[in-house]
C-alpha positions in Angstrom: -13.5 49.0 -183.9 -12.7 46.4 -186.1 -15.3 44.5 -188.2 -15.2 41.1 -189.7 -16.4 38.4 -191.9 -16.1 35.2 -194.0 -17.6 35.6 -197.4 -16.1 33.8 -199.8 -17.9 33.7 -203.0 -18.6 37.6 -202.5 -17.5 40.2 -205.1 -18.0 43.3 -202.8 -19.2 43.3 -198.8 -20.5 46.7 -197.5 -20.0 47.0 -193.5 -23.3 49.0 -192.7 -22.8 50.2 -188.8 -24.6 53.0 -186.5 -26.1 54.3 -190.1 -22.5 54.2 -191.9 -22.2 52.5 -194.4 -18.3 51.5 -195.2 -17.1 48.9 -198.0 -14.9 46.2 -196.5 -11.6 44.8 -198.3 -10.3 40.9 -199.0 -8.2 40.2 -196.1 -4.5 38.9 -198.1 -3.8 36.9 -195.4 -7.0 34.8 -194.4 -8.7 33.3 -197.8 -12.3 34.3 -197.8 -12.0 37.1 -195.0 -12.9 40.8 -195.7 -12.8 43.4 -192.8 -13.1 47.0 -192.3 -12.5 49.7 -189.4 -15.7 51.8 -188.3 -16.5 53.6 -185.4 -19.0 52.2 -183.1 -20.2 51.8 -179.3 -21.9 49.4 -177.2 -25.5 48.7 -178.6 -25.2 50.2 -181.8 -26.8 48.0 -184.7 -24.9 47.0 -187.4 -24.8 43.9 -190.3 -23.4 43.1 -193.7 -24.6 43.9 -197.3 -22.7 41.3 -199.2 -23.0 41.8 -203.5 -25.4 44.6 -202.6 -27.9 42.1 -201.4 -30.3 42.8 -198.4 -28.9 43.6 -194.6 -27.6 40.3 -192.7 -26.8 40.4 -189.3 -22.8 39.2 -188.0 -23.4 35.2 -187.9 -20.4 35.4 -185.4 -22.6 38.3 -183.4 -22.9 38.4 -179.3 -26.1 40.3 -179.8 -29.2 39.7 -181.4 -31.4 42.2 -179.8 -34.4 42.5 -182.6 -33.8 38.1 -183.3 -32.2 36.1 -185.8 -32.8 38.3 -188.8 -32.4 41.4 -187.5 -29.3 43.7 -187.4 -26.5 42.8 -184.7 -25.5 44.6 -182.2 -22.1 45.9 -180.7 -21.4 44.3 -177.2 -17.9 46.2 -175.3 -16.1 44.4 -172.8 -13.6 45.5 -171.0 -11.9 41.9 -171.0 -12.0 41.3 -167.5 -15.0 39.1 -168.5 -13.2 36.3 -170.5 -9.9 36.2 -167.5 -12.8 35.4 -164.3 -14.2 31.6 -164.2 -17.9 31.8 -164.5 -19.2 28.8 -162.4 -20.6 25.5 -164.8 -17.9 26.9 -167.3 -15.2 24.6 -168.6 -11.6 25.9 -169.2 -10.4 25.7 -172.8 -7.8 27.7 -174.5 -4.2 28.0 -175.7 -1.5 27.5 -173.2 -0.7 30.1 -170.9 -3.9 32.2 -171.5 -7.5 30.6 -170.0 -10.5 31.3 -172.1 -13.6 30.2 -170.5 -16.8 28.7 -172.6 -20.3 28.6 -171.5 -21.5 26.7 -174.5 -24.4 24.4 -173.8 -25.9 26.4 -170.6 -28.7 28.9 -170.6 -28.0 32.5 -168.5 -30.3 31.5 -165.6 -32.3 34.3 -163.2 -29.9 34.8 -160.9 -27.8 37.4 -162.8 -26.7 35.7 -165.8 -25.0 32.8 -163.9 -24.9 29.2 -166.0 -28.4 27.3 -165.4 -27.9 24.1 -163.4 
């Protein structure tokens, strides 16, 4: 699985996943970027070390399962989920590909369908 993350001011980034710890490299192409490769499945906790300073969770993350300050967590998806409309969603996207948002609404009771 590929990891990822904008740091740029860092000097090293450690990727620190299911108790592995693996240092990340600059991406050349993306100013700022580093990345890494690790092996990981859904649920498994993982976060940052950036200039060997203290855990931070994926600002980018899915899955905050112990809150803000605690480590991420992997979320799998098989894709299907970002090709089906989910109702109160608004289409947004490149052309030829939909991408569907849900920014704004709250998963409601009823099975994680938008609020409203």
């Amino acid at each position: 699985m590929r990891f990822e993350v904008w740091a740029p001011e860092a000097d090293t980034v450690v990727l620190e996943a299911a108790e592995v710890r693996c240092p990340m490299e600059r991406d050349p192409l993306r100013e700022g970027w580093w990345s890494a490769e690790a092996e990981a499945v859904d649920g498994d906790r993982y976060g940052f070390r950036v200039d060997d300073g203290p855990l931070l969770p994926d600002p980018r993350s899915r899955r905050q399962p112990d809150g803000p300050d605690g480590p991420s967590a992997v979320v799998w998806t098989t894709g299907r989920c970002c090709r089906t409309p989910v109702r109160g969603a608004s289409r947004t996207g490149r052309t030829g590909r939909a991408r569907w948002s849900t920014r704004g609404r709250t998963p409601g009771a009823t099975g994680g369908r938008g609020g409203g």
